[in-house]
C-alpha positions in Angstrom: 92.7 89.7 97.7 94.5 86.6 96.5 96.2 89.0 94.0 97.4 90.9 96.4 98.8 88.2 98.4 100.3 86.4 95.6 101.8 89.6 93.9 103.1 91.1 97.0 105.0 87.9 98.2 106.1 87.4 94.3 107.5 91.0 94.6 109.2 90.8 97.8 110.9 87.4 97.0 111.8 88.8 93.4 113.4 92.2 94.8 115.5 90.2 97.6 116.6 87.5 95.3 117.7 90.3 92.9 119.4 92.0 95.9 121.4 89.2 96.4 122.9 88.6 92.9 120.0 85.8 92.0 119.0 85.5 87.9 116.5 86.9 87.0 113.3 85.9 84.4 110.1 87.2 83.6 108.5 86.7 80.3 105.5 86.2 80.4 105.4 82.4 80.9 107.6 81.8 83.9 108.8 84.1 86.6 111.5 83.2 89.2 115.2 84.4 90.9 117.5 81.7 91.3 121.0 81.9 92.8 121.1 84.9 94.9 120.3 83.0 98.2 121.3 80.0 100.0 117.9 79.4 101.8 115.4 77.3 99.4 112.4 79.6 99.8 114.5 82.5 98.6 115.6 80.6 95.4 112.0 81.2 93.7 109.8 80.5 91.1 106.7 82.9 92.1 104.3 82.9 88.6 104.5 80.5 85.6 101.0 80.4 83.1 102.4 77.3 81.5 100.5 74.8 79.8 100.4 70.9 79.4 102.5 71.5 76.6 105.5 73.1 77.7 105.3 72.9 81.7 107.4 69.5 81.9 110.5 71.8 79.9 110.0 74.9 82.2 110.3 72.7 85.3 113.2 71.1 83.8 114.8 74.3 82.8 114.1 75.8 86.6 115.8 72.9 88.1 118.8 72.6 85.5 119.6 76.6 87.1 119.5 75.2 90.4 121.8 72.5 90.1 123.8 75.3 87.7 123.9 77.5 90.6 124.6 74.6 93.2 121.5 76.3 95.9 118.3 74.6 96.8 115.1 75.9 95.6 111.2 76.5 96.0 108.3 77.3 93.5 105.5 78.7 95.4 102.6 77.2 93.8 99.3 79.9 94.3 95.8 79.8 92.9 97.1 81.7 89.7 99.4 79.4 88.8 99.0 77.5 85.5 98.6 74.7 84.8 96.3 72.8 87.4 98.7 69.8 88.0 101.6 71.9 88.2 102.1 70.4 92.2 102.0 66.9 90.2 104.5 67.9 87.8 107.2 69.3 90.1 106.8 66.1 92.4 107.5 63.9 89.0 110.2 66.0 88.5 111.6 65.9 92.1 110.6 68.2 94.2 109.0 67.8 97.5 105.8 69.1 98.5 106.6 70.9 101.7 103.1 71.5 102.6 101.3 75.4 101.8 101.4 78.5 103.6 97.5 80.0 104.5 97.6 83.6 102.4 95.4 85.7 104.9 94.9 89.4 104.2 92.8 92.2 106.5 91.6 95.8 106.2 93.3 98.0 107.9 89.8 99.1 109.4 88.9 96.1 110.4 92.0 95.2 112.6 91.3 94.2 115.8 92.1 96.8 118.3 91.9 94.2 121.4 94.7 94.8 124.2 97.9 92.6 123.1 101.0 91.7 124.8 102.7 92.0 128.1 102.2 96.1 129.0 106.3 96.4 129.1 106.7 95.5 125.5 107.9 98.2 123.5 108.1 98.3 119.5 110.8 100.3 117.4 111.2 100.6 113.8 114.3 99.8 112.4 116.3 102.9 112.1 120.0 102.1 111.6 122.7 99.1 111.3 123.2 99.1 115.0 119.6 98.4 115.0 119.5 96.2 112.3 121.8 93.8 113.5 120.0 93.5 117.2 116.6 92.4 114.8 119.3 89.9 112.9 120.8 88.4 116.0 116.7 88.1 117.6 115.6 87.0 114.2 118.5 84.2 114.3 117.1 82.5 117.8 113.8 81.4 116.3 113.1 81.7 112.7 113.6 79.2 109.6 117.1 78.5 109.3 118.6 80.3 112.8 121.7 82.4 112.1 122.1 81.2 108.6 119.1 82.7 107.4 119.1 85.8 109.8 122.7 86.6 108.1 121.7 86.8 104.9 118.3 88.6 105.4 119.9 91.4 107.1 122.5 91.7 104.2 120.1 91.8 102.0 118.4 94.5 103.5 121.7 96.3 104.4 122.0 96.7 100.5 118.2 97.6 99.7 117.9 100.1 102.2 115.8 100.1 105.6 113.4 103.1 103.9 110.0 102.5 102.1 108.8 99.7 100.6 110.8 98.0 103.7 109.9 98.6 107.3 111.6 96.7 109.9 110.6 96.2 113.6 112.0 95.0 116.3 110.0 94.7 120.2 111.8 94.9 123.3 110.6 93.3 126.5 112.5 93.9 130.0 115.5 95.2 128.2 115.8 92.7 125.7 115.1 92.3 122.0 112.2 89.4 121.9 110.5 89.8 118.6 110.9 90.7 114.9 109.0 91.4 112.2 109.3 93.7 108.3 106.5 95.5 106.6 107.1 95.2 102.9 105.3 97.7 100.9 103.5 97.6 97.3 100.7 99.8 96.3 98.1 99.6 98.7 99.8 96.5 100.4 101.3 96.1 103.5 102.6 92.3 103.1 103.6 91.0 106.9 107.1 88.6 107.1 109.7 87.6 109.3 107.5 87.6 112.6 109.3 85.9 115.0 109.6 85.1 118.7 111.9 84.2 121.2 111.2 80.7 122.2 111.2 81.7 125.6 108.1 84.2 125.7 106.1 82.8 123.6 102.8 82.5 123.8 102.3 86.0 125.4 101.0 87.5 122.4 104.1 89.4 121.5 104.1 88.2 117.8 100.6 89.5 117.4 101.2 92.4 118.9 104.1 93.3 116.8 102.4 92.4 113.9 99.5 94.7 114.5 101.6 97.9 115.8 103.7 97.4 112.4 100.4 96.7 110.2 98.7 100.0 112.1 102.2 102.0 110.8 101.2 101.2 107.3 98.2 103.2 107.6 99.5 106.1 105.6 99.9 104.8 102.7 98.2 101.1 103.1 94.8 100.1 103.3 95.1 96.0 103.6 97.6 94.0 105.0 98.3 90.5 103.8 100.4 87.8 105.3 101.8 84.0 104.4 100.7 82.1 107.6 102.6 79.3 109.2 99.7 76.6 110.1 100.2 77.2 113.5 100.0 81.1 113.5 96.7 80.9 111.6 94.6 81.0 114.8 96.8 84.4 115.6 96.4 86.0 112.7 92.8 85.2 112.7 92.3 86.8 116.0 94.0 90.3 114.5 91.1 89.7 111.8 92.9 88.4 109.5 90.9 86.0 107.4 92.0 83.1 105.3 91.7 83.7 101.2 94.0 80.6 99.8 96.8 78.5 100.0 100.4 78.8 98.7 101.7 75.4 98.4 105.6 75.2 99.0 107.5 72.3 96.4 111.1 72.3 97.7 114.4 71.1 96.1 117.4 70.5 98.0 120.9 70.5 96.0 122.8 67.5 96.1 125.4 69.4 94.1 129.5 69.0 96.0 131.2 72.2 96.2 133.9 72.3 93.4 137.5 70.9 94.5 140.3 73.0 94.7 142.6 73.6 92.0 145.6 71.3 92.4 148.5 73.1 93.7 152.1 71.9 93.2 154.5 70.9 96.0 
């Protein structure tokens, strides 16, 4: 399972960074998208099988297209990674470690089917823009970056499509949009992000109902469903039957880069 997880996430980050206008490698040795986002975790390296030898110069390389591209950045550092110090190296080099994200994963037959959620909520997928901008504007009251983020998610998924491998859900409690989440499809996969909500009914079990109503819609053509968990939404997860197979550590760079001046002008 820690394939799955690692590949899945890889793919989604590669395929929105592409989306987005980001550069693009994969050879073999490293594989990231760099520029198409303004959000850090979106400006990715997701696989590198380095060695001692040449890891120091791919690092270097990675952060010299950052700066290039003026946007912050993230490698996501899993078990597959190579070489063993690589979380050393990137701190030497100056990134951050931002702490790692549990990479959980569940059969779908082994989801728990215990009651979730207030008995109004109400789950929808995604259909149209109309509905897409509703799960932006919810997204943006509660997730990672606020409206920022939400903005350029939904773009992103205004050019890809809202048809398979991208499912998008959005719950509805009392008349009002609460919670968010997208299903993101590879073979066999149904990889879990974006789950999100409101601050002000939390803690009623929305997010993990949501997150099992959109897992359970995956059925057809999925048969696990993996997630990378926020420390705190371990425990949920957990209680769906998710269980804990590694860790995706998170080593962040921020751009110090200033925006180019304007060209002079003449009285």
């Amino acid at each position: 399972m820690v394939r799955a997880i690692e590949g899945n996430l890889a793919e989604l980050l590669v395929r929105m960074g592409a989306a987005g206008g980001g550069e693009q490698r994969d050879d073999g040795v490293v594989r990231w998208t760099i520029g198409g986002s303004p959000i850090d975790y979106h400006n990715a390296v997701v696989g590198a099988d380095l060695s001692p030898g040449n890891a120091d110069a791919v690092i270097a390389e990675s952060l010299e297209l950052l700066q290039d591209k003026g946007v912050p950045g993230c490698w996501h550092v899993g078990p597959s990674m190579r070489p063993a110090d690589l979380g050393v190296r990137l701190t030497k080099a100056g990134f951050t470690a931002a702490g790692g994200e549990p990479g959980m994963a569940v059969a779908l037959a082994d989801l728990s089917d215990e009651p979730l959620g207030p008995d109004q909520l109400r789950i929808i997928r995604v259909e149209d823009d109309a509905d897409l901008g509703t799960w932006a504007t919810t997204l943006a009251r509660g997730f990672g970056e606020g409206p920022k983020e939400a903005d350029w998610v939904a773009e992103i998924y205004r050019r890809e499509g809202l048809g398979d491998p991208w499912r998008h859900y959005l719950g509805w409690l009392d008349g009002e949009p609460v919670a968010t989440t997208t299903i993101f499809l590879t073979p066999g996969i149904a990889g879990v992000y974006f789950v999100m909500t409101v601050p002000e009914v939390r803690r009623k079990g929305i997010g993990a109902a949501i997150t099992r109503a959109a897992v359970r819609a995956a059925e057809d053509v999925a048969t696990h469903a993996v997630l990378g968990s926020s420390p705190a939404g371990r425990s949920v997860y957990a209680g769906l039957g998710f269980r804990e197979y590694c860790s995706i550590d998170l080593y962040e760079w921020a751009s110090t880069a200033k925006p180019p001046s304007p060209p002079a002008t003449r009285p």
